[in-house]
PDB file of the backbone (N, CA, C, O) and the ligand in Angstrom, with CONECT records:
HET     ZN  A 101       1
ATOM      1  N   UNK A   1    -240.084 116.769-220.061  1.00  0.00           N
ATOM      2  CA  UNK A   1    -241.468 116.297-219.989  1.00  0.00           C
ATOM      3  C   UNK A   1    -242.172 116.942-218.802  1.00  0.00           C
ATOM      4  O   UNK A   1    -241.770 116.739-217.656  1.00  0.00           O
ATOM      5  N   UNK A   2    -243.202 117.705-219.066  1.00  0.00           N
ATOM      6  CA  UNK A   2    -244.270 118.157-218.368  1.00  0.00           C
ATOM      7  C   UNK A   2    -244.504 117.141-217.024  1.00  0.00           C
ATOM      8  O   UNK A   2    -243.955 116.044-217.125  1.00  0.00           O
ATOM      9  N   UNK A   3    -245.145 117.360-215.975  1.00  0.00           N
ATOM     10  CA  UNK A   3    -245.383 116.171-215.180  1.00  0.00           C
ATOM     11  C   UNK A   3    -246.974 116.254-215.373  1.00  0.00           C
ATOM     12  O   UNK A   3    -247.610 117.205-215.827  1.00  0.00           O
ATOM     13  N   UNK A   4    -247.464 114.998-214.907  1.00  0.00           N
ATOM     14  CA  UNK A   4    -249.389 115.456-215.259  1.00  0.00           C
ATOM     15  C   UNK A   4    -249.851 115.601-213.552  1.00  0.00           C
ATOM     16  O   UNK A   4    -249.211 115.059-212.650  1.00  0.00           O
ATOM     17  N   UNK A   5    -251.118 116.464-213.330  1.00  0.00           N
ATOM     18  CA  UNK A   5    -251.756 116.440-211.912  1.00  0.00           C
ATOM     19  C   UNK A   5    -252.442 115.126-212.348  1.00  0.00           C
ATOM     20  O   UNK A   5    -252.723 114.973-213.537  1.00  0.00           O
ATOM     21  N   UNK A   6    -252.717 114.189-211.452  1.00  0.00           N
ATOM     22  CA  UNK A   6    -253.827 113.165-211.479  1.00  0.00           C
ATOM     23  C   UNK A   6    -254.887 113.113-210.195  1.00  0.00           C
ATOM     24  O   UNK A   6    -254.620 113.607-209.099  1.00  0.00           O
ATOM     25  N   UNK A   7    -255.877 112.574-210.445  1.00  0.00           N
ATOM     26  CA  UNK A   7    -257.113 112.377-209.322  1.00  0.00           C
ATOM     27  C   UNK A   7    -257.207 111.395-209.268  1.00  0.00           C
ATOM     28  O   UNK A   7    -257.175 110.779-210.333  1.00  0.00           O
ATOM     29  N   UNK A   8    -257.423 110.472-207.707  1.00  0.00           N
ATOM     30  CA  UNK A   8    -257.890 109.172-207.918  1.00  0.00           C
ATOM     31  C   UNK A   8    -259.514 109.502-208.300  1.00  0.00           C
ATOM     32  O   UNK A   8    -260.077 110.559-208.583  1.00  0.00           O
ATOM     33  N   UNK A   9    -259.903 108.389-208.200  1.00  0.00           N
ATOM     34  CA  UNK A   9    -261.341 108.931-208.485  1.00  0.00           C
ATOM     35  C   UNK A   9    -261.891 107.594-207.323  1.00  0.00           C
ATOM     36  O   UNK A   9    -263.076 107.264-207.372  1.00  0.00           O
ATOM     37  N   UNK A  10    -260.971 106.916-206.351  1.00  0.00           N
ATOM     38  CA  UNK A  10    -261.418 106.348-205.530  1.00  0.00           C
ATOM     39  C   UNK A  10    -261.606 106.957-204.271  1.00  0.00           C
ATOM     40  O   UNK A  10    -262.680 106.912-203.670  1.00  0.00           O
ATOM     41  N   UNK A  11    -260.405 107.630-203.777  1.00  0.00           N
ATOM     42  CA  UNK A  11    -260.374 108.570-202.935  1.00  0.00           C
ATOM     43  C   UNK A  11    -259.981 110.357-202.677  1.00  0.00           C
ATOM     44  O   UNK A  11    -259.863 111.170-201.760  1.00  0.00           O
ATOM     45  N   UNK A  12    -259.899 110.277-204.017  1.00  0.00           N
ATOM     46  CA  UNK A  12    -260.199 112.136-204.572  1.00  0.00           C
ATOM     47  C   UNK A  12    -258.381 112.417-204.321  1.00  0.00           C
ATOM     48  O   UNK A  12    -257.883 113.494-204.649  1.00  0.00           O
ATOM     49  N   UNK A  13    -257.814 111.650-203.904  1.00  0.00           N
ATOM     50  CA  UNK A  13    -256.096 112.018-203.743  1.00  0.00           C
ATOM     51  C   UNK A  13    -255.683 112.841-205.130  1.00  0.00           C
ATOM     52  O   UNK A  13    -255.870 112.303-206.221  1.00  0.00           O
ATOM     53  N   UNK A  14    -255.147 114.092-205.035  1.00  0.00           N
ATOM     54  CA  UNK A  14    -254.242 114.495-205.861  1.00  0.00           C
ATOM     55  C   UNK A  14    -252.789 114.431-206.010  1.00  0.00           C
ATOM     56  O   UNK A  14    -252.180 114.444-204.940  1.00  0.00           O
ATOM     57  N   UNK A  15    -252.060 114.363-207.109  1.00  0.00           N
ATOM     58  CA  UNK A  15    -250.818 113.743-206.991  1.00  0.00           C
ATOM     59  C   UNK A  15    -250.235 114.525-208.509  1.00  0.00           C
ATOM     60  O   UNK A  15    -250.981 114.787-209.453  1.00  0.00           O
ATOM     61  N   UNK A  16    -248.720 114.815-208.472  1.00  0.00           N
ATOM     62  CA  UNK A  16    -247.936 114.902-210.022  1.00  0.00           C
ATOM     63  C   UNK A  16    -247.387 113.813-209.898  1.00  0.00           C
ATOM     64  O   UNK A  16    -247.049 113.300-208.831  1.00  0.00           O
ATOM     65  N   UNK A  17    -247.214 113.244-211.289  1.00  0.00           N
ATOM     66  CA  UNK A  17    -246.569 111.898-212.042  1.00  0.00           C
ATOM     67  C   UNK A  17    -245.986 112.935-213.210  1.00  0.00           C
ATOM     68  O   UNK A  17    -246.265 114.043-213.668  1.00  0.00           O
ATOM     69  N   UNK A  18    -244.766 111.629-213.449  1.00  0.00           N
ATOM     70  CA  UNK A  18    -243.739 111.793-214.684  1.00  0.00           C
ATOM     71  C   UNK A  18    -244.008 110.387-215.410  1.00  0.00           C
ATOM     72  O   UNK A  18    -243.539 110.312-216.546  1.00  0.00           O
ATOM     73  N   UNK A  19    -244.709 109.236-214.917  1.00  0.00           N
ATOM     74  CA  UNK A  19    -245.011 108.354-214.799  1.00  0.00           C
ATOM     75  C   UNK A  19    -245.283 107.987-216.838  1.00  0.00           C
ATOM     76  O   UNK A  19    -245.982 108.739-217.517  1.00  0.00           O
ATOM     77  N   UNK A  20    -244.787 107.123-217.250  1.00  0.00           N
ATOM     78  CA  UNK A  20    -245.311 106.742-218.580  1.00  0.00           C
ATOM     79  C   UNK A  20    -246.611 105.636-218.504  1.00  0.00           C
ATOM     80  O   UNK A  20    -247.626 105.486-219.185  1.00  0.00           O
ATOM     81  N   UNK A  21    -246.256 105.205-217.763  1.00  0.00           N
ATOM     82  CA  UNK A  21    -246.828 103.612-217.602  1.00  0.00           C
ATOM     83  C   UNK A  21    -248.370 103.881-217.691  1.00  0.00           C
ATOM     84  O   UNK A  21    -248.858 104.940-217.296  1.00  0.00           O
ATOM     85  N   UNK A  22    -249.238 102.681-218.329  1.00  0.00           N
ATOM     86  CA  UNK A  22    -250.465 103.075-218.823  1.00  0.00           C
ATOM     87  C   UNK A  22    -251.278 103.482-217.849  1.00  0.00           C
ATOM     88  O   UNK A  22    -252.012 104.443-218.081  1.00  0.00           O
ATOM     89  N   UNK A  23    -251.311 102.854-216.602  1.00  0.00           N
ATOM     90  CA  UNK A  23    -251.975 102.366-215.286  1.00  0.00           C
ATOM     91  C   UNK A  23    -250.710 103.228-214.604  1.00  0.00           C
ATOM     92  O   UNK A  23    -249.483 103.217-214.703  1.00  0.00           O
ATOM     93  N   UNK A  24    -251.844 104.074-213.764  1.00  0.00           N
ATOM     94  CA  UNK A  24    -250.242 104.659-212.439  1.00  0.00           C
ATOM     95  C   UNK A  24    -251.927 104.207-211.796  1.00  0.00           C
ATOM     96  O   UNK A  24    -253.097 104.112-212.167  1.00  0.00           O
ATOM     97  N   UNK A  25    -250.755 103.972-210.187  1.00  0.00           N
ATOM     98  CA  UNK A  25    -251.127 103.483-208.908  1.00  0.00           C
ATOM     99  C   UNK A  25    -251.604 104.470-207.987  1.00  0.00           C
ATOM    100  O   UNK A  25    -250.765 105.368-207.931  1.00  0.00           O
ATOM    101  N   UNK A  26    -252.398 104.656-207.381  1.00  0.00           N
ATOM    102  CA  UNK A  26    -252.420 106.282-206.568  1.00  0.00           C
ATOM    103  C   UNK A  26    -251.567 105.930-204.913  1.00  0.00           C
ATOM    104  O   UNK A  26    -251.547 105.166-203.948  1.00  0.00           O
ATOM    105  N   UNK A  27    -250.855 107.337-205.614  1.00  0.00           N
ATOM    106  CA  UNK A  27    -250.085 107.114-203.771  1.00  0.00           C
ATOM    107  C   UNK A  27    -250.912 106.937-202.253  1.00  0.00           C
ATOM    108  O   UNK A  27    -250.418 106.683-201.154  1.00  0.00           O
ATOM    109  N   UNK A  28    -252.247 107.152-202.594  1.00  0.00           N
ATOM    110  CA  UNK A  28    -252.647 107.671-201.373  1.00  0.00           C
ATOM    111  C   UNK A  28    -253.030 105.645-201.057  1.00  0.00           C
ATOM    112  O   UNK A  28    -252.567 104.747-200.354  1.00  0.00           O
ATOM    113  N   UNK A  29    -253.875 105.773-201.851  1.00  0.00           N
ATOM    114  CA  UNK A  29    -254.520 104.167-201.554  1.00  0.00           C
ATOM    115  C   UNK A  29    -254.519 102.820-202.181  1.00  0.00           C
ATOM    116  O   UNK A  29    -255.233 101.820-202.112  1.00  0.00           O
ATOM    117  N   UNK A  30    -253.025 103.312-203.070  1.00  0.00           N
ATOM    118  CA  UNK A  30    -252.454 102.113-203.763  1.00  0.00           C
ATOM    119  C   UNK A  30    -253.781 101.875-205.036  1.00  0.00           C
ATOM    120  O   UNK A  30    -253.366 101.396-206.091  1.00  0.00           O
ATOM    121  N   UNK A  31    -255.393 102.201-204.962  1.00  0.00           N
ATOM    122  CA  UNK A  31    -255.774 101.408-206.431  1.00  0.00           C
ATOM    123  C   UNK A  31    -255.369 102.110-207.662  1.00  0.00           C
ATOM    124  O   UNK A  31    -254.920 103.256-207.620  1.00  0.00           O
ATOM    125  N   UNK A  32    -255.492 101.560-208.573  1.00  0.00           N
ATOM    126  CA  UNK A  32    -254.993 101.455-210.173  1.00  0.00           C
ATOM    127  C   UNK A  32    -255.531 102.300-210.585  1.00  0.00           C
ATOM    128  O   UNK A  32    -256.648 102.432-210.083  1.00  0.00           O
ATOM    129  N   UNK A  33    -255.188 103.261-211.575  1.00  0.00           N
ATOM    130  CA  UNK A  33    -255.930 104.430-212.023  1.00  0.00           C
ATOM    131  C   UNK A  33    -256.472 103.669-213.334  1.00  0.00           C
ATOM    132  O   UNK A  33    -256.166 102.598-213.859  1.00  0.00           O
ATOM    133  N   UNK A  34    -257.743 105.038-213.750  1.00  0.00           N
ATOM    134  CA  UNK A  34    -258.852 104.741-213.145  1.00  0.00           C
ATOM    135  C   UNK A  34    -259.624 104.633-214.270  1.00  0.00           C
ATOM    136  O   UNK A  34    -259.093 104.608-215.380  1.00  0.00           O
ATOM    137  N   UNK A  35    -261.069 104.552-214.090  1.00  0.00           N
ATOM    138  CA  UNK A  35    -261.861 104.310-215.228  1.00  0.00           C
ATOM    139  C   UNK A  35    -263.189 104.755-215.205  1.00  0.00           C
ATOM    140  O   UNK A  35    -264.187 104.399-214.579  1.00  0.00           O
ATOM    141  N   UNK A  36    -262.904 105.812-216.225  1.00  0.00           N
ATOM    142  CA  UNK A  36    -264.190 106.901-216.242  1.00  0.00           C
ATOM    143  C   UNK A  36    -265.607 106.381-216.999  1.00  0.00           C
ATOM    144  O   UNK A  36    -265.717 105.241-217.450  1.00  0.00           O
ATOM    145  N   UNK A  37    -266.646 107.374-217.065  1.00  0.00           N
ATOM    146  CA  UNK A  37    -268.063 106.178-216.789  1.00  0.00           C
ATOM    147  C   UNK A  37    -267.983 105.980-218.520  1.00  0.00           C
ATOM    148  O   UNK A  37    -268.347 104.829-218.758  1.00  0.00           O
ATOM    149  N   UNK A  38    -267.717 106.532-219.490  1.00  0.00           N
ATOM    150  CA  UNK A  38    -267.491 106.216-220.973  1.00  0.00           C
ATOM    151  C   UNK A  38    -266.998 104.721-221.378  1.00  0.00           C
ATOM    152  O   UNK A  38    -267.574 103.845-222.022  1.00  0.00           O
ATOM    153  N   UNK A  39    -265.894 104.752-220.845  1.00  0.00           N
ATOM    154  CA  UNK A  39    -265.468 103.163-220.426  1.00  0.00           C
ATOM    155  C   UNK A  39    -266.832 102.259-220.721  1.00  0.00           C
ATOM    156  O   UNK A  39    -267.138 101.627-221.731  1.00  0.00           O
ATOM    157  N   UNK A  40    -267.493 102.423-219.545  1.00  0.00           N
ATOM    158  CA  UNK A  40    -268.403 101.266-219.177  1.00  0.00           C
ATOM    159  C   UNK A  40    -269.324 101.449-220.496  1.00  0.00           C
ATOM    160  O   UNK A  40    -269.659 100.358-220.958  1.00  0.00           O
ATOM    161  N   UNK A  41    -269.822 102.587-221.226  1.00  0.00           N
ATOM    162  CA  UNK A  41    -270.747 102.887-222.496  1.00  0.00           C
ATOM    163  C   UNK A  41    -270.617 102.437-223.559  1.00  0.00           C
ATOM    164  O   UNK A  41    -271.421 101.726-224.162  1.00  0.00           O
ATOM    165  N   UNK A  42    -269.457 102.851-223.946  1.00  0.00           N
ATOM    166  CA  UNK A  42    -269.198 102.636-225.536  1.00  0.00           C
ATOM    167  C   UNK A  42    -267.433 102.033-225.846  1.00  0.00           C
ATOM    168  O   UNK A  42    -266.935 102.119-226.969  1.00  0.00           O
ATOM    169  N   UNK A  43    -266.946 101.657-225.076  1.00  0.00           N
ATOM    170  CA  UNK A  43    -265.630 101.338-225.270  1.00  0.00           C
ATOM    171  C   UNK A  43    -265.419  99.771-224.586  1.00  0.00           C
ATOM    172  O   UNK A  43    -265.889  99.541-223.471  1.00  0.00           O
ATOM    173  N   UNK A  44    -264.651  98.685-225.374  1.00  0.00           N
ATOM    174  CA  UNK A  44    -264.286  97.619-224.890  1.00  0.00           C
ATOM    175  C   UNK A  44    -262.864  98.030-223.863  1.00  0.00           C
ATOM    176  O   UNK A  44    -262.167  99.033-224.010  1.00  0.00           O
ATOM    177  N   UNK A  45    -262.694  97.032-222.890  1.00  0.00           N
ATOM    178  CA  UNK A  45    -261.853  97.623-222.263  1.00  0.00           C
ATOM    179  C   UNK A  45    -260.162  97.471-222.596  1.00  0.00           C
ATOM    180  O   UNK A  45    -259.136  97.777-221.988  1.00  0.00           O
ATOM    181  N   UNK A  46    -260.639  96.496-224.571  1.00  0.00           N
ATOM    182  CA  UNK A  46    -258.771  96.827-224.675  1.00  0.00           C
ATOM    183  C   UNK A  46    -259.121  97.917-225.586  1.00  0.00           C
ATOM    184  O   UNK A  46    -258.045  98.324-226.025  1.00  0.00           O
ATOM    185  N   UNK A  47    -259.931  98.493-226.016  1.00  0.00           N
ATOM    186  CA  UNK A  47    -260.263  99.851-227.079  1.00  0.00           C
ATOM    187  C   UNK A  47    -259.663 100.823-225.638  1.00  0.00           C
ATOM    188  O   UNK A  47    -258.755 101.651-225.713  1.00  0.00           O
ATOM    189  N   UNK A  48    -260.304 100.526-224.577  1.00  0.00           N
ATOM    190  CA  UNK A  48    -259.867 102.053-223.607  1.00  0.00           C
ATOM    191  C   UNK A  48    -258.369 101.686-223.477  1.00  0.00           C
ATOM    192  O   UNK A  48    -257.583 102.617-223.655  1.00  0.00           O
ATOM    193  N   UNK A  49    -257.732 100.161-223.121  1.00  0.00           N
ATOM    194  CA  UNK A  49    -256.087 100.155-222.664  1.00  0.00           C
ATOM    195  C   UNK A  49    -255.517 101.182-223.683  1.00  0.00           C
ATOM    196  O   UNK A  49    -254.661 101.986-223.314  1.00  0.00           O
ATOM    197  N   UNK A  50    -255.947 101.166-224.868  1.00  0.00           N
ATOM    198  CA  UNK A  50    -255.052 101.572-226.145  1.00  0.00           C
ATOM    199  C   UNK A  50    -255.445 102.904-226.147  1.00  0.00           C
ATOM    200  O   UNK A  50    -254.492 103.671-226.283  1.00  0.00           O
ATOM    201  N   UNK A  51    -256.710 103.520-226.024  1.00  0.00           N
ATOM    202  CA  UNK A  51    -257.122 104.456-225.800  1.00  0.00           C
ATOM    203  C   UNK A  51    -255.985 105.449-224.513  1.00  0.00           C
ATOM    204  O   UNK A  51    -255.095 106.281-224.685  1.00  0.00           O
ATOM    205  N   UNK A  52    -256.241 105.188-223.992  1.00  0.00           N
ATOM    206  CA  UNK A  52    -255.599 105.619-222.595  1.00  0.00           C
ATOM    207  C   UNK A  52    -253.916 105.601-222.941  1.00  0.00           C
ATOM    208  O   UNK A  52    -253.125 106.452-222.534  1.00  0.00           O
ATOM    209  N   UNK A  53    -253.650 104.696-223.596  1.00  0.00           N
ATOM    210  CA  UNK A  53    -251.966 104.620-223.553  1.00  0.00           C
ATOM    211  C   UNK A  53    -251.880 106.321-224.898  1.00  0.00           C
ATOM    212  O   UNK A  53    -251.048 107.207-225.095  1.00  0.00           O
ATOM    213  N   UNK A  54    -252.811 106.083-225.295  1.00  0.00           N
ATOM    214  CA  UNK A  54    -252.593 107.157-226.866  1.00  0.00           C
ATOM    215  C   UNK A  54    -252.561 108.503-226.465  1.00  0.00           C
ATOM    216  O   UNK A  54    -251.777 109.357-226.877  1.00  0.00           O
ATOM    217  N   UNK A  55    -253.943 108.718-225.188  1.00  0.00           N
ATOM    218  CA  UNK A  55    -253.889 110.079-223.792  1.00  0.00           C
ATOM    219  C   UNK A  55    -252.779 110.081-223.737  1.00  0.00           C
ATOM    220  O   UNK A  55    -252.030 110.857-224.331  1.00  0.00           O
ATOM    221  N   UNK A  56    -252.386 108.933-222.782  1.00  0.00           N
ATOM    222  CA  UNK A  56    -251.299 109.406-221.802  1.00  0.00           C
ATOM    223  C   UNK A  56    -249.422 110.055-222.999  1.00  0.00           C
ATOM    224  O   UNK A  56    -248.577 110.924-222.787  1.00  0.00           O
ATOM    225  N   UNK A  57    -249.612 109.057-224.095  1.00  0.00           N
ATOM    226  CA  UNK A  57    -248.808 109.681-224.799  1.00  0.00           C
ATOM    227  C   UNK A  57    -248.727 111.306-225.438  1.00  0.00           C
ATOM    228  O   UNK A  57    -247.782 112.082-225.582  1.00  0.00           O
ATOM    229  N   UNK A  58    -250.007 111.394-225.703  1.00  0.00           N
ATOM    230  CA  UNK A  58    -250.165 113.016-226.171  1.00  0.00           C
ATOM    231  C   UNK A  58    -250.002 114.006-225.065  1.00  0.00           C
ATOM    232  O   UNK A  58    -249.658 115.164-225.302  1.00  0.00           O
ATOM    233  N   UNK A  59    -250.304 113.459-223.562  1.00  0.00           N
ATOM    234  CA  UNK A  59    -250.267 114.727-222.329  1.00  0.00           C
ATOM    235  C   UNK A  59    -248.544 114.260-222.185  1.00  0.00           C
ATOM    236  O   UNK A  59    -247.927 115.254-221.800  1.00  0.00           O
ATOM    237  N   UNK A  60    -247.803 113.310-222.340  1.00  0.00           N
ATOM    238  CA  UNK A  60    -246.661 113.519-221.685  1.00  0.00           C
ATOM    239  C   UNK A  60    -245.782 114.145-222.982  1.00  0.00           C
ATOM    240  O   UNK A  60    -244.751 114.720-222.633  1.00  0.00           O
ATOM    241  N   UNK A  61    -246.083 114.107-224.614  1.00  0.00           N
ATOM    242  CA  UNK A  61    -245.352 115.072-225.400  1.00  0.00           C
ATOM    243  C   UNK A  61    -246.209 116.155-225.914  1.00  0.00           C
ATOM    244  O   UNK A  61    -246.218 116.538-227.084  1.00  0.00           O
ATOM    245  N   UNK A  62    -246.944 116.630-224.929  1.00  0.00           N
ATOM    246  CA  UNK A  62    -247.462 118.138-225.145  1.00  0.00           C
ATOM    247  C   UNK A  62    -248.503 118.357-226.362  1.00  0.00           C
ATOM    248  O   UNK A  62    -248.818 119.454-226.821  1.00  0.00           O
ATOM    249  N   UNK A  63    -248.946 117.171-226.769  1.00  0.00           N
ATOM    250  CA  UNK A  63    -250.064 117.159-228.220  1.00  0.00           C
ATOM    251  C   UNK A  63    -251.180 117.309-227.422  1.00  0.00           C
ATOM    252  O   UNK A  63    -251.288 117.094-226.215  1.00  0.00           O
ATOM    253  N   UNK A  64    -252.196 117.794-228.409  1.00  0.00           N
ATOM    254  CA  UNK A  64    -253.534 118.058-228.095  1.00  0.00           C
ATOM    255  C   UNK A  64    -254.430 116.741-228.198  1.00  0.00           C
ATOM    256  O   UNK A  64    -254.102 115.717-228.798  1.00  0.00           O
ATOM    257  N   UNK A  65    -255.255 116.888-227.718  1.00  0.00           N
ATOM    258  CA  UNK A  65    -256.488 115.649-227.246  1.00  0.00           C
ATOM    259  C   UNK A  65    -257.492 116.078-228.421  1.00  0.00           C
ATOM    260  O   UNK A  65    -257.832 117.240-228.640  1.00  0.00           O
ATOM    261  N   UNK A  66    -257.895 114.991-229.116  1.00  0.00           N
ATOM    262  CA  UNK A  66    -259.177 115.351-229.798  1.00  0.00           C
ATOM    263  C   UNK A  66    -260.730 115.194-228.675  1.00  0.00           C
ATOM    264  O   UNK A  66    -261.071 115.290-227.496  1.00  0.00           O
ATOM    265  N   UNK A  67    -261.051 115.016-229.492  1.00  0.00           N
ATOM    266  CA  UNK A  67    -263.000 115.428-228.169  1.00  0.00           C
ATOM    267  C   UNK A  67    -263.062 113.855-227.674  1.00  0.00           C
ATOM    268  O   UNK A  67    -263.215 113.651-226.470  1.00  0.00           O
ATOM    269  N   UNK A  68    -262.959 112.870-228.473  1.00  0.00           N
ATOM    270  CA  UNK A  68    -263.024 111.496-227.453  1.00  0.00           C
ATOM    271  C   UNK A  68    -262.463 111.432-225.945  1.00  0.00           C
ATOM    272  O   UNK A  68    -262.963 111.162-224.853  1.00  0.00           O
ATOM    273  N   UNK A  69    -260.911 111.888-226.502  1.00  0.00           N
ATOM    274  CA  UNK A  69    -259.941 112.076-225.513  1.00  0.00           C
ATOM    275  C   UNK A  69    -260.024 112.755-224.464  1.00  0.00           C
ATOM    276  O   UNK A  69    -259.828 112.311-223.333  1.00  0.00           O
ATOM    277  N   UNK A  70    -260.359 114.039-224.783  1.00  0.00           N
ATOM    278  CA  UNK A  70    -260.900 115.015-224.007  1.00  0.00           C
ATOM    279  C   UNK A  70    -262.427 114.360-222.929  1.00  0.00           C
ATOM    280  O   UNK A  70    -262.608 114.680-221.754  1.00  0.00           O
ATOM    281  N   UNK A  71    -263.162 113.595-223.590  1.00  0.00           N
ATOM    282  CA  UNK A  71    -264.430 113.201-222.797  1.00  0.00           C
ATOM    283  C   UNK A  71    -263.437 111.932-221.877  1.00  0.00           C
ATOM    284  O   UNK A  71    -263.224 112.014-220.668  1.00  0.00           O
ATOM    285  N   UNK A  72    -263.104 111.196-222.459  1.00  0.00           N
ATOM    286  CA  UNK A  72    -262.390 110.121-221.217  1.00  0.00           C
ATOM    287  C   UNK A  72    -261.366 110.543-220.415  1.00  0.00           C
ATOM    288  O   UNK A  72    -261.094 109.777-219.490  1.00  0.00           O
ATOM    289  N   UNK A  73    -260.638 111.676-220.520  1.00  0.00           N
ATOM    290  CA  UNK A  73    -259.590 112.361-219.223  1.00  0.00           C
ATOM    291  C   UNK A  73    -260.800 113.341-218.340  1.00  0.00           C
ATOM    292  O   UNK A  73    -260.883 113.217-217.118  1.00  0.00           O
ATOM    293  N   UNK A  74    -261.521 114.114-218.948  1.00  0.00           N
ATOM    294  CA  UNK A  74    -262.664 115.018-218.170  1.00  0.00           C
ATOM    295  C   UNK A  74    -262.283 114.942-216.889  1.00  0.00           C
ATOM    296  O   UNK A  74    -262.144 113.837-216.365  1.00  0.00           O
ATOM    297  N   UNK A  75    -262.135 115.709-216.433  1.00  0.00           N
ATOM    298  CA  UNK A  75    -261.794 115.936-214.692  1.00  0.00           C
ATOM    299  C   UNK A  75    -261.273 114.850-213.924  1.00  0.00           C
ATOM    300  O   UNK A  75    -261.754 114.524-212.839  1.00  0.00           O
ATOM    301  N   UNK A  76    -260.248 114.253-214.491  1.00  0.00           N
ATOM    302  CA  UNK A  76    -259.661 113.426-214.010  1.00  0.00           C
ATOM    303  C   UNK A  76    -257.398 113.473-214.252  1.00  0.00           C
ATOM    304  O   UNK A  76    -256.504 113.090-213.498  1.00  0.00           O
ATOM    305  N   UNK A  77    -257.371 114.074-215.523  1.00  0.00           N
ATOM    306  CA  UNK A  77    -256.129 114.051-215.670  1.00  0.00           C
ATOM    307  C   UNK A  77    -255.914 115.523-216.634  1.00  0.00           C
ATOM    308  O   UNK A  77    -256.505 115.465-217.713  1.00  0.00           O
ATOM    309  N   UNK A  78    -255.404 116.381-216.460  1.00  0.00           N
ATOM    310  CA  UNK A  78    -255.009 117.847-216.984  1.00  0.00           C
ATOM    311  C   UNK A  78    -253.528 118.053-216.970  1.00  0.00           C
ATOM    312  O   UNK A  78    -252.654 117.311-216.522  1.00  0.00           O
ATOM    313  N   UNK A  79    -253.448 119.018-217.456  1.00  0.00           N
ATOM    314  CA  UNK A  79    -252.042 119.546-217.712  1.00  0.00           C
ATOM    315  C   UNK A  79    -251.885 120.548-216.859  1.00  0.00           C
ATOM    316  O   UNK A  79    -252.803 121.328-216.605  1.00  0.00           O
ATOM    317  N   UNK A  80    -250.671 120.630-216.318  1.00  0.00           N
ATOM    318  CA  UNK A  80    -250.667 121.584-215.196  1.00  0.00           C
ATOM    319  C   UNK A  80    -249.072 122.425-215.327  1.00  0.00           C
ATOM    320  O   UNK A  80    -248.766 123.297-214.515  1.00  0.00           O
TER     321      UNK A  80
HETATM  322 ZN    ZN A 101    -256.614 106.723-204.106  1.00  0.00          ZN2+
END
């Protein structure tokens, strides 16, 4: 398994995870990762839990993101 780069988006910390778990923690300042402004638009926030668990499954077995996916990781979680 690939590891992913992540960003907080509280305090800009970069970090690699192997991490499955839906929610990773950022090393730098302990808050909960994170939640991009789409979230707040058009998504309930158990549509994003499930959402996000479906990301994080496709970046940790190497599948591609369709365009939703792609708009809610946007400069926040990539493959590296
Ligand atoms: Zn942080």
């Amino acid at each position: 398994m690939k590891p992913l780069k992540v960003k907080c988006p509280k305090c800009n910390y970069e970090w690699e995870t192997k991490s499955k778990l839906t929610y990773l923690t950022c090393v730098s300042c302990q808050r909960k990762f994170l939640r991009p402004q789409e979230y707040e638009e058009d998504m309930s926030a158990e549509e994003y839990e499930l959402k996000l668990k479906q990301i994080i499954y496709k970046l940790t077995h190497d599948k591609e993101l369709d365009s939703k996916e792609e708009k809610i990781v946007g400069g926040i979680v990539k493959r590296i």
